[in-house]
C-alpha positions as CSV (number, residue, x, y, z in Angstrom):
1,X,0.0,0.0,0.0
2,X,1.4,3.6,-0.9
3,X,0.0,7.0,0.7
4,X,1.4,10.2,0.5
5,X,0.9,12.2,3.9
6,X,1.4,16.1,3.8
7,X,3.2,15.3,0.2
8,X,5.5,12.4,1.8
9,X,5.4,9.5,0.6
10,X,5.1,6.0,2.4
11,X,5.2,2.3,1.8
12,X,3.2,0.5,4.2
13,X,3.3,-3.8,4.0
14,X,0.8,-6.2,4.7
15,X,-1.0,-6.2,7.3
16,X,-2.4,-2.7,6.4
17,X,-3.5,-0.8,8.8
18,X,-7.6,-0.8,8.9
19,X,-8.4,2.6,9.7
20,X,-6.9,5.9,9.5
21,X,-6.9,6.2,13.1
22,X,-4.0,3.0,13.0
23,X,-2.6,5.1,9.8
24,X,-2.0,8.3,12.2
25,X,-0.8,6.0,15.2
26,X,1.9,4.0,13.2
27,X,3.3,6.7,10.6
28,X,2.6,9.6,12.9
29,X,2.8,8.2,16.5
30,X,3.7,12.1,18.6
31,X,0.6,13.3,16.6
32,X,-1.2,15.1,19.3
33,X,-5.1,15.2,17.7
34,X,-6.2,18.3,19.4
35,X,-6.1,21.2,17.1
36,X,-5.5,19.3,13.9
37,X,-8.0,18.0,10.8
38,X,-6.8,15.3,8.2
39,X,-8.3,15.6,4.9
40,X,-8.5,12.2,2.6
41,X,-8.3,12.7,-1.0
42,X,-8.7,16.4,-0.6
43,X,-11.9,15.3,2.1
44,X,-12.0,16.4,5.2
45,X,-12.5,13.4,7.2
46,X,-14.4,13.6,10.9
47,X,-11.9,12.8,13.8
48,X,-15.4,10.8,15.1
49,X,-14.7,9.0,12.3
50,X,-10.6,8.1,12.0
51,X,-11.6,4.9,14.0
52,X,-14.2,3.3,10.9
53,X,-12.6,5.2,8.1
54,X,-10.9,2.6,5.8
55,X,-7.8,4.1,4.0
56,X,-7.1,3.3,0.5
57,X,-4.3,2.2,-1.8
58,X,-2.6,5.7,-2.7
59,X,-4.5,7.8,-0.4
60,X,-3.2,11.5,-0.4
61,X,-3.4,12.2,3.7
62,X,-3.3,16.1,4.3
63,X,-2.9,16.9,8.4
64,X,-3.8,20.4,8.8
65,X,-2.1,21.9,12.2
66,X,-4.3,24.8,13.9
67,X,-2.5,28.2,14.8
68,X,-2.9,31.1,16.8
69,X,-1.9,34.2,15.8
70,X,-3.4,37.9,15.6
């Protein structure tokens, strides 16, 4: 399986992981989900939903980090 994650891209072997909550933990374990949105194909998906969204081959992951500023 090949995704590309904020335009890196990644090999992953079999067993794939089955959600994109287990895509985050193992290619982005010190991801801390407060503050951030991931976007799936240029979708943004539902942190409610990480945990039952399946992940495809080739999957373009996009995490989007919140900032303050003023």
């Amino acid at each position: 399986m090949q995704l590309k994650i904020n335009n890196q891209h990644h090999q992953l072997r079999e067993p794939y992981p089955a959600s994109l909550q287990e895509v985050l933990d193992l290619l982005v374990p010190d991801l801390k989900p407060k503050g951030i949105a991931v976007a799936m194909n240029q979708q943004v998906v539902p942190r409610s939903l990480w945990q039952q969204t399946s992940v495809p081959d080739q999957a373009e992951l996009l995490i989007i980090t919140a900032t303050q500023g003023g």
